[in-house]
N, C-alpha and C positions, 0 to 999 in steps of 0.2 A: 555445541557449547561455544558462548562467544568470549574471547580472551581480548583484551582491551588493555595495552601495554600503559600504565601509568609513567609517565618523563619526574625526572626529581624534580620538586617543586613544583610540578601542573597542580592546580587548582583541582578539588575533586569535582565541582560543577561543571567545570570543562569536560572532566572524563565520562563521568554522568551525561553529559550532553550527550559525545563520541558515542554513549555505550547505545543509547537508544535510536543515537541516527544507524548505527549499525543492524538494530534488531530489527527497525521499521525497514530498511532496506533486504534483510532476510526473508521476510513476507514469515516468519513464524506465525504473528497471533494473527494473520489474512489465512493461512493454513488450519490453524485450532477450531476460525471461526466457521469456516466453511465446514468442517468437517464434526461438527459440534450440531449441526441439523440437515437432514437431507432435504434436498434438491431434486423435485424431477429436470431431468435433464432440459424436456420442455418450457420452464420457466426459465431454466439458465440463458438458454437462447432464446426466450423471446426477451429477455433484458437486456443481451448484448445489441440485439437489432432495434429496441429502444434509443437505446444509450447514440450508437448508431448512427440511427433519424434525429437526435436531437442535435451531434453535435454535426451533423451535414448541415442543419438547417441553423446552426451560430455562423456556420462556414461562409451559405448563402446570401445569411444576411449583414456578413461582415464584408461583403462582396458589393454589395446594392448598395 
């Protein structure tokens, strides 16, 4: 449960902001999502080593 200390007088847009940079920083709904459809394991890693080779190859070419 995430608790979100409201200041007298804060703006509730502001807390509202707070409340969701906190949630997004929990990884909850990256947790619900993932676990909301299985994965063979084989696809997970071949998207990390994707992911990987793409961002080697921003690296290389931000190099050249």
């Amino acid at each position: 449960m995430l608790i979100i200390p409201i200041k007298e007088g804060e703006n509730i847009d502001r807390a509202l902001k707070r409340y969701k940079r906190k949630f997004d920083r929990t990884g909850t709904k990256r947790a619900l999502q993932s676990r909301k459809q299985f994965v063979k394991p084989s696809v997970v890693r071949r998207a990390q080593i994707q992911k990987a080779q793409y961002i080697q190859q921003l690296r290389d070419a931000e190099d050249i």
